[in-house]
N, C-alpha and C positions, 0 to 999 in steps of 0.2 A: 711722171706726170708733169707737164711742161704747164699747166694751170691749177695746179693745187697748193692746197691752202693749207698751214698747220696751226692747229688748234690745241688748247687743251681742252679735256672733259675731269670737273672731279665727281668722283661718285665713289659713294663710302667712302672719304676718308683720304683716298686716294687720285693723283693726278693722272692720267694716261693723255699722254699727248699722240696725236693722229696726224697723218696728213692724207686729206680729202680732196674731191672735188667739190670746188665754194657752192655749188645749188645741193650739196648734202649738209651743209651746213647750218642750216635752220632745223633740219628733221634730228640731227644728231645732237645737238644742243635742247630740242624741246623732247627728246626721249632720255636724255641724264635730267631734266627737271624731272621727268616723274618717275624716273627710278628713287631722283632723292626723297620725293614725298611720300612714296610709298616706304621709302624706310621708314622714315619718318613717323607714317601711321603703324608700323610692326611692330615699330619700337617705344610706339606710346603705349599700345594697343596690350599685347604682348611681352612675358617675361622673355628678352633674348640675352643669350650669353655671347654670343660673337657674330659679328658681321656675316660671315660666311653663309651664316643660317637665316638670315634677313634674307641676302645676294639669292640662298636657294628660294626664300619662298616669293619673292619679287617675277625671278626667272618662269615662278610654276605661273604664277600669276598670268601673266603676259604669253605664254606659252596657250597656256589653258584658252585666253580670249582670242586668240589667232586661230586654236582648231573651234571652237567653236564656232567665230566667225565662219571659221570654212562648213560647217553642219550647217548653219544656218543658210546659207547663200546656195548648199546641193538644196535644201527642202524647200529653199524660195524657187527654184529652178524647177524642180518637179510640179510644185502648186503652179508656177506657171505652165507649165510645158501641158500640164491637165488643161486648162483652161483653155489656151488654143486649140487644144483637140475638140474640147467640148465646142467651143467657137467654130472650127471648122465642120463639124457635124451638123451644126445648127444651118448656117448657109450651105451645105450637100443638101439636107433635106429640105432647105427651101425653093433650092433652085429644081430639083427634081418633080418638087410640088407644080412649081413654074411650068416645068416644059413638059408636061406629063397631060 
């Protein structure tokens, strides 16, 4: 990578340093802020004994909002997809009305 940037991220605990491309570098930095606050709330929230077990339920977390996102975006797709049809049957039978 003849343009990349190294950073570090700490999250838990822990430093991981990366080398990226610089326009990943705001998203990659603003997703370890909310991994940290989501520990954060586990571990207010929540009796945890080890990090690890935060780390799983942070991952389920975030996992879970991405398929969902995905469910929601086919059902947004379908309710449209209806609608046009319905749209398109309305102007068929108008226009048939028309030249009839």
């Amino acid at each position: 990578m003849s343009d990349s940037l190294k950073i570090k991220l700490s999250i838990a605990d822990r430093v991981y340093p990366l080398t990226i491309h610089p326009s990943r570098e705001e998203g990659l930095r603003n997703a370890a802020k909310l991994i940290e606050e989501m520990i954060r709330k586990f571990e207010q929230n929540y009796a945890v004994r080890d990090k690890q077990d935060v780390l799983a339920m942070c991952a389920l977390q975030f996992a879970a909002q991405v398929e969902q996102e995905k469910i929601d975006s086919s059902l947004n797709h379908s309710v449209t997809h209806e609608r046009i049809n319905a749209l398109n049957d309305l102007i068929e039978e108008q226009l048939s009305e028309t030249f009839l």
